[in-house]
C-alpha positions in Angstrom: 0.0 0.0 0.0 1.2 3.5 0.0 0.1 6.6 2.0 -2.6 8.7 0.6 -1.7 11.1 -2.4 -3.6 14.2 -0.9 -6.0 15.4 1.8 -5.6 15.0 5.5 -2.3 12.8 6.4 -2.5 11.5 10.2 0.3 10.0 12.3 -1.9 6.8 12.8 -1.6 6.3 9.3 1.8 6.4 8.9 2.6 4.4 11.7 0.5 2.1 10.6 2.0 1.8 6.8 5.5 1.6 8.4 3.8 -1.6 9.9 3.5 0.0 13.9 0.5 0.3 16.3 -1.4 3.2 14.5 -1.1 4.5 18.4 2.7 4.1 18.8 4.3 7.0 20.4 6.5 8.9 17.2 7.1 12.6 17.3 7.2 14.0 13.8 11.0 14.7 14.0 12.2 15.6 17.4 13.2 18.5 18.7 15.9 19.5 16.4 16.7 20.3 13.1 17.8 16.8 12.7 15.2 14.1 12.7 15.7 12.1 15.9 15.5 8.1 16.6 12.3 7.3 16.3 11.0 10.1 15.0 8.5 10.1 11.8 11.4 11.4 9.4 13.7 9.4 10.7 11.7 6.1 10.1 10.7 6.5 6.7 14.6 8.1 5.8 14.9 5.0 3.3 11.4 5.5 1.8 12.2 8.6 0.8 11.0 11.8 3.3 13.3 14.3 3.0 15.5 14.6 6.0 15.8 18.5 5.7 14.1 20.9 8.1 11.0 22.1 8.3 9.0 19.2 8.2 5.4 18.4 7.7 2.9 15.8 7.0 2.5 16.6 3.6 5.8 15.2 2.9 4.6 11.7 3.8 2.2 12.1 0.5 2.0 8.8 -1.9 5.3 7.1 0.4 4.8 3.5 0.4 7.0 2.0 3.6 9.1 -0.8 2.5 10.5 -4.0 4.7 14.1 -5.4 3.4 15.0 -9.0 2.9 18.8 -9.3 3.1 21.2 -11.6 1.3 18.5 -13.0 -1.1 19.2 -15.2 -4.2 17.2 -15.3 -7.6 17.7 -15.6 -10.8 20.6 -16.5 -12.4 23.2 -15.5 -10.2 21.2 -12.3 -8.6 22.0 -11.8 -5.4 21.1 -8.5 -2.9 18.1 -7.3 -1.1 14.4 -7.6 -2.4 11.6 -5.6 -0.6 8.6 -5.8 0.4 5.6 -3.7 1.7 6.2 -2.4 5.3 3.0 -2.6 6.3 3.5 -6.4 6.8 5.9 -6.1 9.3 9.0 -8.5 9.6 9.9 -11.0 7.1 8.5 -13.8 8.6 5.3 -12.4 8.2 5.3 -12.4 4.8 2.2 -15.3 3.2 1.8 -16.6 -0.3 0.1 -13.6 -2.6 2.4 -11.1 -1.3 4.5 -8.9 -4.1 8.0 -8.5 -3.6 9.9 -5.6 -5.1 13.4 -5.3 -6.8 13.8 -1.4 -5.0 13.0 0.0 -1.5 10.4 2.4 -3.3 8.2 -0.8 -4.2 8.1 0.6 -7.9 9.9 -2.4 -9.6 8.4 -5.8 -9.1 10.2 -9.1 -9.0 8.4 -9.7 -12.3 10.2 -13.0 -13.2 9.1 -16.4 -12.4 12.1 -17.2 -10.2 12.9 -18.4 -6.8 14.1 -16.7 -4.2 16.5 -18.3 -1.5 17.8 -17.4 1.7 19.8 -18.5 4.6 17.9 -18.4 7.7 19.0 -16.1 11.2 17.3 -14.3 14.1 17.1 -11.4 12.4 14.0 -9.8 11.4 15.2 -9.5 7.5 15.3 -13.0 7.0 11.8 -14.9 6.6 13.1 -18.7 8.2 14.2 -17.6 11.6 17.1 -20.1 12.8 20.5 -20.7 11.5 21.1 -23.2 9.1 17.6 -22.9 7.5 17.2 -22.4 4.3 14.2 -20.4 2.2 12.8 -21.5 -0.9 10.1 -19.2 -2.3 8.7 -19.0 -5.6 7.5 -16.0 -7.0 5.4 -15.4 -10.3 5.3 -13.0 -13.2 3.6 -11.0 -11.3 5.8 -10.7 -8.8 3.6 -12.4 -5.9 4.8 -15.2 -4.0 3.4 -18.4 -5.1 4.8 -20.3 -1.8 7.0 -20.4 1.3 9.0 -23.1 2.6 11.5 -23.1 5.6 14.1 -26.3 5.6 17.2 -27.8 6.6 19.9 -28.7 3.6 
């Protein structure tokens, strides 16, 4: 999803597209002229909202949040990051029908029939959590994921 385009802008909504409680506590950039830890700004940084002072709502307009998997493997010898939207939350949270992205703006799908791999960890990038696990998930033309599995090689 992305943020509205126009009108009114609330902080619930763009907690809630950077995948947070639509209540969570998240000034709109501190108290400086630098956005602060937890700030707004400061969240969506990769997604684009411009890190320069003054800030306002309006420049959360058409952002669409965006998750990262890490040290993915498609193709024919692709390797990198692929993204996904943010409103899911972390990538173990991502189910069959979701699109993933070749770019943190979500603009450019995954629109090969591939598979994408990836060795398993605690962290919240990786979809398998555990070491030694492997992910195999295919993904269609269309860039949505067909199915997810978790093993052991």
């Amino acid at each position: 999803m992305a943020l509205p385009s126009s009108g009114e802008i609330k902080a619930s909504q763009i907690n809630t597209e950077a995948g947070r409680s639509s209540s969570a506590e998240a000034p709109l950039s501190g108290s400086s002229s630098t956005p602060q830890a937890g700030s707004l700004v400061k969240i969506y940084e990769d997604a684009g909202v411009n890190q320069a002072a003054p800030h306002s709502y309006s420049e959360f307009y058409g952002i669409a949040f965006s998750r990262e998997l890490t040290d993915c493997f498609w193709g024919e010898g692709d390797e990198g990051s692929l993204y996904y939207d943010g409103s899911i939350g972390d990538a173990d949270n991502l189910s069959i029908g979701d699109l993933i992205y070749q770019d943190a703006a979500l603009s450019i799908l995954l629109n090969q029939i591939t598979a994408v791999s990836q060795e398993g960890t605690s962290a919240t990038t990786t979809v398998c959590s555990g070491d030694g696990k492997y992910l195999y998930m295919p993904v269609n033309s269309s860039g949505a994921i067909t199915s997810i599995s978790c093993t052991f090689p």
